[in-house]
DRENVOBA-679203 format. One record per residue: residue in three letters; x, y, z of N, C-alpha, C in turn. Coordinates in Angstrom, 1 decimal, decimal comma. Example, Ala and Ser with C-alpha at 12.3 -4.5 7.8 and 13.67 -1.06 7.14 Angstrom:
<sites>
[site 'ala' [13,2 -5,7 7,8] [12,3 -4,5 7,8] [13,2 -3,3 7,8]] [site 'ser' [12,8 -2,2 7,1] [13,7 -1,1 7,1] [12,9 0,0 7,9]] 
</sites>
This chain:
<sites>
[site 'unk' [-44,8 33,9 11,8] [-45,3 34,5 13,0] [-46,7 34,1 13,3]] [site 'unk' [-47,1 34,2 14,3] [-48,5 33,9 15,4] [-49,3 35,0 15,4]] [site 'unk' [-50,0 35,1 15,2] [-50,8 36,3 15,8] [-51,3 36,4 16,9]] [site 'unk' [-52,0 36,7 17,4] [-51,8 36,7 19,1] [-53,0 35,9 19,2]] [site 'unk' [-53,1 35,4 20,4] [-54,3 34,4 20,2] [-54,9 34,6 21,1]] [site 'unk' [-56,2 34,1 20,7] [-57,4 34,4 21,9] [-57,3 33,5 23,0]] [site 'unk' [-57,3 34,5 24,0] [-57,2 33,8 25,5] [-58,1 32,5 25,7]] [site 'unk' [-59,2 32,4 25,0] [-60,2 31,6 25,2] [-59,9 30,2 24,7]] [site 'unk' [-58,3 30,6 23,7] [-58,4 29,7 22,4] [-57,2 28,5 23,2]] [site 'unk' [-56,9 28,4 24,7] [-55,9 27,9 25,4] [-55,6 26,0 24,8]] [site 'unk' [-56,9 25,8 23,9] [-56,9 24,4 24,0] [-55,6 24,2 22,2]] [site 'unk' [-54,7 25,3 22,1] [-54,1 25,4 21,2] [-52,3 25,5 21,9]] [site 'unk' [-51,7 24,4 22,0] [-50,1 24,5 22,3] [-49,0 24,4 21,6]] [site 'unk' [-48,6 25,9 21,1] [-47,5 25,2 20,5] [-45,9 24,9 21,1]] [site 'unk' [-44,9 24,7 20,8] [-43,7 24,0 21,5] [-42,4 24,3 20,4]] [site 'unk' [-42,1 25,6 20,6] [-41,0 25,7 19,9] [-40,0 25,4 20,6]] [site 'unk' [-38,6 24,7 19,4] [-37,5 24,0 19,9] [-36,5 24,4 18,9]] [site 'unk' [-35,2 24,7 19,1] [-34,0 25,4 18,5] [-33,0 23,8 18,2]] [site 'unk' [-32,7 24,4 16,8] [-31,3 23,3 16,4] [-30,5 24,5 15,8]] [site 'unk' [-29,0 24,1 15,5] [-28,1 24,9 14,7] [-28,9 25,4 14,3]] [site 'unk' [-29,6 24,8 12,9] [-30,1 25,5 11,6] [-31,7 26,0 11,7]] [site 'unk' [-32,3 25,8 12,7] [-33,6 26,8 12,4] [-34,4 26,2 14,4]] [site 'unk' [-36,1 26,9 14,2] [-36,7 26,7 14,7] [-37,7 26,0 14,9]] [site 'unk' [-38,1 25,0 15,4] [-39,2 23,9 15,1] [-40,0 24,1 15,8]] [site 'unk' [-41,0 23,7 15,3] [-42,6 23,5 16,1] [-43,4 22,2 15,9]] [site 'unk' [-43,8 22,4 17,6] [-44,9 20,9 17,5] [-46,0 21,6 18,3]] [site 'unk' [-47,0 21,2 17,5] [-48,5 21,8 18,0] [-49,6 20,8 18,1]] [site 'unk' [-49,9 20,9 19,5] [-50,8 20,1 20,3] [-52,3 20,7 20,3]] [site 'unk' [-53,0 20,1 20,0] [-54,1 20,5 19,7] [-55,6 19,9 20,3]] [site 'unk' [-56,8 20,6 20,9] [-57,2 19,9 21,5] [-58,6 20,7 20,6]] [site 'unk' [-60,0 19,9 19,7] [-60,9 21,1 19,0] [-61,6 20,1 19,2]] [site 'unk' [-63,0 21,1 19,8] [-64,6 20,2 20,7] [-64,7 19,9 18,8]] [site 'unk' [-66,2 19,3 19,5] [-67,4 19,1 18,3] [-67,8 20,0 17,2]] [site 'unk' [-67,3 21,1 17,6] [-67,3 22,4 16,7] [-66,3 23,1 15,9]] [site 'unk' [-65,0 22,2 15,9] [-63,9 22,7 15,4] [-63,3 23,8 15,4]] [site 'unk' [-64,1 24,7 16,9] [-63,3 26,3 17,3] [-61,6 26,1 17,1]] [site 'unk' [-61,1 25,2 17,6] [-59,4 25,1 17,6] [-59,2 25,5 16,2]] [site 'unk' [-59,6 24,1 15,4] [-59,1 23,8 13,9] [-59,2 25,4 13,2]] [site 'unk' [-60,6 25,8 13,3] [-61,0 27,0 12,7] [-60,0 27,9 13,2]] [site 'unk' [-59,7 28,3 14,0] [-58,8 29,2 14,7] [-57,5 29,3 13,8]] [site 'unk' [-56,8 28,2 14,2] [-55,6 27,7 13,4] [-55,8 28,2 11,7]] [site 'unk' [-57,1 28,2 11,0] [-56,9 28,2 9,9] [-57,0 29,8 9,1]] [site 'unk' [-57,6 30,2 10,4] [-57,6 32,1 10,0] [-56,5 32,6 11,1]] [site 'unk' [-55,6 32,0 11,8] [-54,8 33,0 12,4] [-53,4 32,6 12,1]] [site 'unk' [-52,8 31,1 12,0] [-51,6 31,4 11,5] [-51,5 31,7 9,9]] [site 'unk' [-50,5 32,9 10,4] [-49,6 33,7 9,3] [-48,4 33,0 8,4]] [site 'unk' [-47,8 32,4 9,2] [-46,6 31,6 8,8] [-46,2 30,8 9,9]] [site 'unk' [-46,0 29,7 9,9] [-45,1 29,2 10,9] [-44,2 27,9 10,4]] [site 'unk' [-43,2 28,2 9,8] [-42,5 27,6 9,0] [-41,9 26,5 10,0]] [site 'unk' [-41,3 25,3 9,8] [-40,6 24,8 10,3] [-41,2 24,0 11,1]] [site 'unk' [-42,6 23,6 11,1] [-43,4 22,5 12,0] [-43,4 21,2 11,7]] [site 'unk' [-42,9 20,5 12,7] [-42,5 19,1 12,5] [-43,5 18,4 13,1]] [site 'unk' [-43,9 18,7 13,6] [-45,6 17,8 14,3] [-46,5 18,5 14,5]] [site 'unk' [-47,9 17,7 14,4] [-49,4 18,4 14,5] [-49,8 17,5 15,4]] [site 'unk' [-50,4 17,3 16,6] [-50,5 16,2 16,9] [-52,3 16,4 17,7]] [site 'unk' [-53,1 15,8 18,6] [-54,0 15,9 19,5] [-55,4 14,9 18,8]] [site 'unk' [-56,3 15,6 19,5] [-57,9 15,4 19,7] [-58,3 16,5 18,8]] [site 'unk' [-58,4 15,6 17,5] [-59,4 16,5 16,7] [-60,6 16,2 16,4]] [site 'unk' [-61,1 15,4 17,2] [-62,6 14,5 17,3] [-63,3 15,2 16,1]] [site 'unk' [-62,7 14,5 15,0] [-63,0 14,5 13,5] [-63,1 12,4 13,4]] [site 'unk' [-64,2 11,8 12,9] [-64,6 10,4 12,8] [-64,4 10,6 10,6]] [site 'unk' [-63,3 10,3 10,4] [-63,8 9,6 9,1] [-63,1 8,4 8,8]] [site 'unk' [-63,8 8,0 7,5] [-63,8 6,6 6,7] [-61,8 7,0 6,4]] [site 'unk' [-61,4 7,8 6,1] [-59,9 7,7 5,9] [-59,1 7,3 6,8]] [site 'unk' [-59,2 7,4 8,4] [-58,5 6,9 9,1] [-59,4 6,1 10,1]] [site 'unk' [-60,5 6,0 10,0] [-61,0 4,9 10,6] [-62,0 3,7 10,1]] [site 'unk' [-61,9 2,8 9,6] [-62,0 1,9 9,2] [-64,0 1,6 9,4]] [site 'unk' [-63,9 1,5 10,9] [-64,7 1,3 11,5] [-66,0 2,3 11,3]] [site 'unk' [-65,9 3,5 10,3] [-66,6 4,2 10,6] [-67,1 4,6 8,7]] [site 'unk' [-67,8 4,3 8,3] [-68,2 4,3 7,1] [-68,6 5,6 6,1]] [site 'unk' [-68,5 6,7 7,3] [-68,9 8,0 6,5] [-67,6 9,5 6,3]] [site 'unk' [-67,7 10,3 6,0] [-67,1 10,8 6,0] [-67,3 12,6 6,4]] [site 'unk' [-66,0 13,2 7,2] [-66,5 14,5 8,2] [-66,7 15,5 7,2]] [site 'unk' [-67,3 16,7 7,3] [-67,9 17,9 6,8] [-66,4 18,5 7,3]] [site 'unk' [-65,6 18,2 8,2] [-64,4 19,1 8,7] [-63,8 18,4 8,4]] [site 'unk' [-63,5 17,8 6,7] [-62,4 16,9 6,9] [-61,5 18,0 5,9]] [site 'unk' [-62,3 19,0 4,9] [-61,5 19,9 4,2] [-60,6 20,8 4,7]] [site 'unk' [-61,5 21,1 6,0] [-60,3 22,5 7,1] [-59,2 21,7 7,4]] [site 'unk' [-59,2 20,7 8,5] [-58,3 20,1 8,5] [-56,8 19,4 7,8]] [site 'unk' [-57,2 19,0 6,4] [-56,2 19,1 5,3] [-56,0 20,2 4,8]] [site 'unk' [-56,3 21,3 4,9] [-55,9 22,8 4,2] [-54,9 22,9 5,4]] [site 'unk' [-55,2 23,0 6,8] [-54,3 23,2 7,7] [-53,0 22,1 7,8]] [site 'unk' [-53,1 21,0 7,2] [-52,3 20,2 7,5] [-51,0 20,4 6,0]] [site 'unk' [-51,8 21,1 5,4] [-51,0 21,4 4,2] [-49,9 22,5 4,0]] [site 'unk' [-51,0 23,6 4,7] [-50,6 25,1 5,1] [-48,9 25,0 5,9]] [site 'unk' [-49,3 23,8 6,8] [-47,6 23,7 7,3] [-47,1 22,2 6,8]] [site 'unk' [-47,2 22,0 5,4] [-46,4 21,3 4,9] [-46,2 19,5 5,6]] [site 'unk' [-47,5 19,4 6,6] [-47,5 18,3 7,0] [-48,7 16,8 6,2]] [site 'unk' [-48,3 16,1 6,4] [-49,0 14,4 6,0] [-49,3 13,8 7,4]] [site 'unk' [-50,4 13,2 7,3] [-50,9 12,2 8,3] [-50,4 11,0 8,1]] [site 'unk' [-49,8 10,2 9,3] [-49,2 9,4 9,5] [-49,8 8,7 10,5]] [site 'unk' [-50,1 7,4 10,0] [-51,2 6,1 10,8] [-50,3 5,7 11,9]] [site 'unk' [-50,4 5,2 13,0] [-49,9 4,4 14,0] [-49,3 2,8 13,5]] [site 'unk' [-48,2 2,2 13,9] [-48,0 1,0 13,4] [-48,6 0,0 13,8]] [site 'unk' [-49,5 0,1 14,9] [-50,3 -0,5 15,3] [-51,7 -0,2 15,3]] [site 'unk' [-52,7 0,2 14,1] [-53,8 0,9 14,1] [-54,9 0,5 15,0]] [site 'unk' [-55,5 1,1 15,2] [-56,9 0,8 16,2] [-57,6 2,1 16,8]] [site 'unk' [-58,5 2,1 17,8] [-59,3 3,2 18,1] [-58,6 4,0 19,3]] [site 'unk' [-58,6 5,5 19,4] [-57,6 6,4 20,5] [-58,5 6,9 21,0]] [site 'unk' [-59,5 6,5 21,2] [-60,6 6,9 21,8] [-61,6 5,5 22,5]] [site 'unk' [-61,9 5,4 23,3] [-62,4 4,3 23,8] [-63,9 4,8 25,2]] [site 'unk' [-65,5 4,4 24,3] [-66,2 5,3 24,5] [-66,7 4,9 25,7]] [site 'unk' [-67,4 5,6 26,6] [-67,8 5,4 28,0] [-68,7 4,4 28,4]] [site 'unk' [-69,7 4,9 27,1] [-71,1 3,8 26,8] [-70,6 2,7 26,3]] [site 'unk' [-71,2 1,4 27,1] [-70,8 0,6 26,2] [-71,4 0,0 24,5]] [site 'unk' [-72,8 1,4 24,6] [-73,8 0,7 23,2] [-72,9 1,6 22,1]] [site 'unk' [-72,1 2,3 22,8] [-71,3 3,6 21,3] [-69,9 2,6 21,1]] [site 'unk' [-69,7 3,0 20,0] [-68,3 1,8 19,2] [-67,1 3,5 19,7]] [site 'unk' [-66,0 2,6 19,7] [-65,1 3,1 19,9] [-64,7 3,9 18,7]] [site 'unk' [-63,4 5,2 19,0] [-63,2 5,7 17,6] [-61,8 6,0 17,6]] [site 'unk' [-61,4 6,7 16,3] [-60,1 7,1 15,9] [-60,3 8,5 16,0]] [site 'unk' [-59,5 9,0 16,9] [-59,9 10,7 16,5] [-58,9 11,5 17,0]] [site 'unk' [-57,7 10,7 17,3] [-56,2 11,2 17,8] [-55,4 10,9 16,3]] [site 'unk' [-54,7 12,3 16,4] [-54,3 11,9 14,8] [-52,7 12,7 14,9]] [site 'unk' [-51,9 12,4 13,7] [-50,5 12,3 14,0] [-49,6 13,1 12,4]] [site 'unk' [-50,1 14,5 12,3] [-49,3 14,9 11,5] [-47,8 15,1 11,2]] [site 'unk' [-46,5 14,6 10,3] [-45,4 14,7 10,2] [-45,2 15,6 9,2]] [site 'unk' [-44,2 16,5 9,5] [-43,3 16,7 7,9] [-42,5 15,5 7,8]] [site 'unk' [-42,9 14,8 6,4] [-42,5 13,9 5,5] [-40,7 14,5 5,2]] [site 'unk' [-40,3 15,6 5,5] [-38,9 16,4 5,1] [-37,9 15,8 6,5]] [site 'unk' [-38,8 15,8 7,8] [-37,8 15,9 8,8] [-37,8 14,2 9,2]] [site 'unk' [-36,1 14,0 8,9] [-36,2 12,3 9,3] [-36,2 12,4 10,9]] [site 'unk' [-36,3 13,2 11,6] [-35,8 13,1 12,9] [-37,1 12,5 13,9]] [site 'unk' [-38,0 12,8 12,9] [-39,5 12,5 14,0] [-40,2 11,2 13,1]] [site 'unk' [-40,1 9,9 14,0] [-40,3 8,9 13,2] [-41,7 8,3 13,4]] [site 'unk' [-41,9 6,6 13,0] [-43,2 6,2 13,6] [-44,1 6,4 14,6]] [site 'unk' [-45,1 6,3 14,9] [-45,3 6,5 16,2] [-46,5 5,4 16,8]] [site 'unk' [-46,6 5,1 17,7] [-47,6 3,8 17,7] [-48,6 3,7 18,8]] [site 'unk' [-49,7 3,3 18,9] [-51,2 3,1 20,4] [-50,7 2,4 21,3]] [site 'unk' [-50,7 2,7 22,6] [-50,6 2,4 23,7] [-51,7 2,6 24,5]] [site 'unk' [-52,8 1,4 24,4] [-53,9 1,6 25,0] [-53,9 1,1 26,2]] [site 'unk' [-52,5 0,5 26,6] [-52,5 -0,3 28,1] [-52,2 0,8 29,3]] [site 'unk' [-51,5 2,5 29,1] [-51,3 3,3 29,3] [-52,7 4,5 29,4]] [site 'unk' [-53,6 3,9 28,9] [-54,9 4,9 28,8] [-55,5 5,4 30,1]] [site 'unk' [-55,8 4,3 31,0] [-56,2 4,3 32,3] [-55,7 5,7 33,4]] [site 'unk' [-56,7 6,8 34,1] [-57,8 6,5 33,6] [-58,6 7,2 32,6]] [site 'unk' [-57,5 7,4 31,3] [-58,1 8,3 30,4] [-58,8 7,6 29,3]] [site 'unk' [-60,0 8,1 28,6] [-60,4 7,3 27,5] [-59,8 7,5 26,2]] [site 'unk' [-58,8 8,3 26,4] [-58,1 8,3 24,9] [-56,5 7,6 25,1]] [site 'unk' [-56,4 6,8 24,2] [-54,9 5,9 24,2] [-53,8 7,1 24,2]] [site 'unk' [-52,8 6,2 24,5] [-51,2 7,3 24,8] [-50,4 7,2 23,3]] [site 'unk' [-50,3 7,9 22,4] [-49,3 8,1 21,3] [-48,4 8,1 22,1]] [site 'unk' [-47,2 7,6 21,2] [-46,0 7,5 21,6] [-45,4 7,9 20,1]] [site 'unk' [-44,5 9,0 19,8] [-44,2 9,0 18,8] [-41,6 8,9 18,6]] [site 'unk' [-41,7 8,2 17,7] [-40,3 8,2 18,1] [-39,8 9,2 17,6]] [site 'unk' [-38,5 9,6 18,1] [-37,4 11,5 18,1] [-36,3 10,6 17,6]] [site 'unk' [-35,8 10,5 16,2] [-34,4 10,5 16,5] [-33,1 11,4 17,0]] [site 'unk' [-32,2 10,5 17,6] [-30,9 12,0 18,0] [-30,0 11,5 17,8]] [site 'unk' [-29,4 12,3 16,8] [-28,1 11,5 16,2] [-26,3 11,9 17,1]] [site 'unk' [-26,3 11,6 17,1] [-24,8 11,1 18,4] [-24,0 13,0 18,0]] [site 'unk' [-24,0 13,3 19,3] [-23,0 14,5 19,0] [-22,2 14,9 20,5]] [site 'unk' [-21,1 15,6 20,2] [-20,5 16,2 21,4] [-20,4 17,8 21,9]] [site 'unk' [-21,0 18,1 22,6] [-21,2 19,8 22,8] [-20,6 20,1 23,7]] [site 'unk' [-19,2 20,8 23,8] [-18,4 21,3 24,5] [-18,7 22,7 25,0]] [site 'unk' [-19,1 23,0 26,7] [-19,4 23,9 27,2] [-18,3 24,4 27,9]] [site 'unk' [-17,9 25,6 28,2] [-16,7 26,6 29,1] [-17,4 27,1 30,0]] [site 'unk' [-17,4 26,9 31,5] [-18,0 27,9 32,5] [-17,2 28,1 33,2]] [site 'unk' [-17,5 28,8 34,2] [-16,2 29,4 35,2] [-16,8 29,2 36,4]] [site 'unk' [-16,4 28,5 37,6] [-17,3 27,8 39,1] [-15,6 28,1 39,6]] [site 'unk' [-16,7 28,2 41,2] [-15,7 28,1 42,3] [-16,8 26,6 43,1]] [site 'unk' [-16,0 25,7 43,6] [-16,3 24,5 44,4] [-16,7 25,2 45,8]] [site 'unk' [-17,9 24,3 45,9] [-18,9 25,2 47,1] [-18,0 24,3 48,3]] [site 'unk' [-17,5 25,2 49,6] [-17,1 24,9 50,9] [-15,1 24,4 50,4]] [site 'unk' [-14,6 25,0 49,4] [-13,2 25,4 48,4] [-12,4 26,1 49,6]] [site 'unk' [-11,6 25,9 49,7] [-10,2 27,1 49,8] [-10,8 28,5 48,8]] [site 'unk' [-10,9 28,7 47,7] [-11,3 29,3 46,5] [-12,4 29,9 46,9]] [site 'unk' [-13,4 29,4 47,3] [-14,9 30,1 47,8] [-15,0 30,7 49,4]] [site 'unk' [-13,9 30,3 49,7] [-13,9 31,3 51,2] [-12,5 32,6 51,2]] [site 'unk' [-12,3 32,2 49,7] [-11,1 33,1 49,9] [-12,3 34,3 48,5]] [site 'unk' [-12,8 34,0 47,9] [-13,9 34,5 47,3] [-14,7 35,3 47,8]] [site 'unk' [-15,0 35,0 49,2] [-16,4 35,5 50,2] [-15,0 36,7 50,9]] [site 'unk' [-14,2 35,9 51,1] [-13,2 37,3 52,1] [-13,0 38,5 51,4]] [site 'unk' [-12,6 38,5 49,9] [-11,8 39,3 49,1] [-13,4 40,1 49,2]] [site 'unk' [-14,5 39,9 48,6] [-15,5 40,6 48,4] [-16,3 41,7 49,3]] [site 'unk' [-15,8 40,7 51,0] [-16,1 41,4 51,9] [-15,7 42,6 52,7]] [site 'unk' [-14,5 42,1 52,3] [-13,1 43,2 53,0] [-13,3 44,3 51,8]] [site 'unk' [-13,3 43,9 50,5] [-13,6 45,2 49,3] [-14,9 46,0 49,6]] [site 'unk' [-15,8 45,4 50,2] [-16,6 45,8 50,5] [-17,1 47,0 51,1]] [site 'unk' [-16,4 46,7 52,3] [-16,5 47,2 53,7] [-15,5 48,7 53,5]] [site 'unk' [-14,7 48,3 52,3] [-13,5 49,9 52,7] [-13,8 50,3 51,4]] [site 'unk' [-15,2 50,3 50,5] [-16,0 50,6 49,9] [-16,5 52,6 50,3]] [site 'unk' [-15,7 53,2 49,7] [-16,1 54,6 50,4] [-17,5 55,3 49,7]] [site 'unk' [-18,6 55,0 50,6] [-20,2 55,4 50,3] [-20,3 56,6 50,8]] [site 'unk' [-19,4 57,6 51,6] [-20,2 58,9 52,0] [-20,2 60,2 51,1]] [site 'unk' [-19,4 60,3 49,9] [-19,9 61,1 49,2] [-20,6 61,1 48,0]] [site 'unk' [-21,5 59,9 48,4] [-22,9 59,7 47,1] [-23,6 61,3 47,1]] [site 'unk' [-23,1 62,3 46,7] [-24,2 63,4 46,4] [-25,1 63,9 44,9]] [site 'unk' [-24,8 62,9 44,0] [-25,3 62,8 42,7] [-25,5 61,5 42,1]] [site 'unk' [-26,3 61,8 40,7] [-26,2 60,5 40,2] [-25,1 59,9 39,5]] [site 'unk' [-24,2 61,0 39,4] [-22,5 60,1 38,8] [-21,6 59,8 39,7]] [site 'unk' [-21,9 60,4 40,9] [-21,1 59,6 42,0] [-21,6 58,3 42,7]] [site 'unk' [-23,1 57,7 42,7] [-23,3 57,1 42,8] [-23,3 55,6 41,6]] [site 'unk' [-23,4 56,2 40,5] [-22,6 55,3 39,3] [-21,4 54,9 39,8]] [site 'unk' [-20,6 55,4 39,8] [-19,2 55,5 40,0] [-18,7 54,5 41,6]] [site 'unk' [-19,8 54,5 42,5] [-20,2 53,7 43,4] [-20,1 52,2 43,2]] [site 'unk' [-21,5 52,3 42,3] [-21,6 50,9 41,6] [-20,8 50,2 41,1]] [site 'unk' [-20,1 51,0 40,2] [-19,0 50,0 39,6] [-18,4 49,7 40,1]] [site 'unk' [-17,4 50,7 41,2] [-16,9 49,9 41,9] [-17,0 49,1 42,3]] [site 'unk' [-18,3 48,3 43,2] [-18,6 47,3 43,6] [-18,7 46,4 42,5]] [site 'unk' [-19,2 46,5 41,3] [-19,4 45,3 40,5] [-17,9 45,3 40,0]] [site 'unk' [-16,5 45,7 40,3] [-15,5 45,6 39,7] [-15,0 44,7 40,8]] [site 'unk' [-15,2 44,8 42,0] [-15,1 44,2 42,7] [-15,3 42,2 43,2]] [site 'unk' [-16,6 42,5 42,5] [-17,7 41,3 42,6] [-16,6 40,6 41,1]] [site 'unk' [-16,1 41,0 40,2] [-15,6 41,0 38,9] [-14,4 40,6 39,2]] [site 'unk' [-13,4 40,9 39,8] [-12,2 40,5 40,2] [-12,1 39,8 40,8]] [site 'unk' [-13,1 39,0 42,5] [-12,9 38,3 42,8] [-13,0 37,3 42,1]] [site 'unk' [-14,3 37,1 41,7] [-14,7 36,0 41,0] [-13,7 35,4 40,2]] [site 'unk' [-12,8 36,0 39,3] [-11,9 35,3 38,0] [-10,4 35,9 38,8]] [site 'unk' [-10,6 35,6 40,0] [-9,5 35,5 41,0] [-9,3 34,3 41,7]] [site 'unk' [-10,4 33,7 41,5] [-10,6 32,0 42,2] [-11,4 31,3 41,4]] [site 'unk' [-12,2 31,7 40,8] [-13,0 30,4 39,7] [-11,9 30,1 38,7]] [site 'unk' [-12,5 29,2 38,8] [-11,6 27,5 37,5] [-12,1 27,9 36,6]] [site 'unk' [-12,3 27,5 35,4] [-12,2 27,3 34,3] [-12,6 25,7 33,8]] [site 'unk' [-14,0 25,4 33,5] [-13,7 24,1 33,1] [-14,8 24,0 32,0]] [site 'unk' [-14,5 22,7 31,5] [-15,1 22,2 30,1] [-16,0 21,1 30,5]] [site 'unk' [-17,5 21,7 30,6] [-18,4 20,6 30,4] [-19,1 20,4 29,2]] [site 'unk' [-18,9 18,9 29,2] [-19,0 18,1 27,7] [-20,1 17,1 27,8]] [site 'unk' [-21,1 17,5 27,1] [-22,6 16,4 27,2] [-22,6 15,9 25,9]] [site 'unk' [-22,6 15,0 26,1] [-22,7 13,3 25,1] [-23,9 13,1 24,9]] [site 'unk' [-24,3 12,5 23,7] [-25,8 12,2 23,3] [-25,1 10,9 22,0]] [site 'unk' [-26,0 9,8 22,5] [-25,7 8,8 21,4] [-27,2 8,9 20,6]] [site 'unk' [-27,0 8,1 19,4] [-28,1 7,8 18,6] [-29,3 7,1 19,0]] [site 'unk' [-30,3 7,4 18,9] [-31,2 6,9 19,1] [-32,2 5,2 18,2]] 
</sites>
């Protein structure tokens, strides 16, 4: 669980997503120069099992993922405690370079978009810089790949075909029940129950008096 979060703290998204077997999370993350997000993250989540990505702007500059930069951050310990806490690893881009690209031209460009995985889940794969997509933002586009492995999910709904034989014989049956619908001795609250149902027994019989019955089936191949 979450604890409730501070209104102020908006630059924190998480993205939970359902499979058969559990609930996943991906958390987008956006922490100024002062690491309010990061900090947040590390005294408020409780548990949040089942996180498959960490991802954002943690304008954290070190020698571990950027080459280019020779020293190493004071916030590089919070960061790994949190990347641990949900059982995630940092995972470099297959094409490395800077995701940040600075305004001035006398400041060097930096790495400071970063790309946590659970190492457990094969489903969320490489991911790689797309700086030709930046414009006009100065931080590069991650692209990270999802595998989806090929399945068939057979749905059952019940429709009547709009402008049908079925949908006008649908609209009559409800109307005419309707109308000889006897409303003048509502003098309580159980006679007015007793009202209602009617009408919803009504709305109830038409409907699975002329809707079909059909099986929609959504396909998904592998990715």
């Amino acid at each position: 669980m979450i604890k409730p979060f501070d209104p102020h703290h908006w630059d924190v998204n998480i993205l939970a997503f359902h499979t058969d077997q559990a609930t996943n999370f991906i958390i987008n993350i956006y922490s100024n120069s002062n690491q309010n997000a990061l900090h947040f993250l590390n005294q408020n989540i409780i548990n949040l099992d089942n996180t498959v990505v960490m991802i954002g702007d943690f304008n954290i500059r070190d020698n571990n993922w950027d080459p280019n930069y020779p020293h190493h951050s004071i916030h590089i310990d919070d960061l790994v405690t949190l990347a641990e806490s949900l059982g995630l690893e940092l995972f470099p881009p297959i094409n490395p370079g800077p995701t940040r690209f600075a305004d001035n031209p006398h400041d060097s460009n930096s790495v400071i978009d970063l790309v946590f995985i659970n190492p457990n889940n094969s489903g969320f794969g490489q991911h790689t810089l797309h700086p030709d997509l930046r414009k006009p933002s100065d931080h590069v586009s991650l692209i990270i790949e999802v595998g989806i492995k090929e399945a068939n999910i057979d749905n059952v709904i019940w429709s009547i075909c709009k402008d049908s034989k079925e949908e006008e014989n649908f609209i009559k049956a409800i109307t005419n029940n309707t109308l000889a619908l006897n409303t003048m001795d509502i003098v309580s609250k159980k006679a007015l129950e007793t009202v209602v149902q009617h009408l919803a027994n009504i709305f109830n019989d038409a409907w699975y008096s002329y809707a079909k019955r059909k099986h929609i089936t959504k396909y998904s191949k592998e990715w």
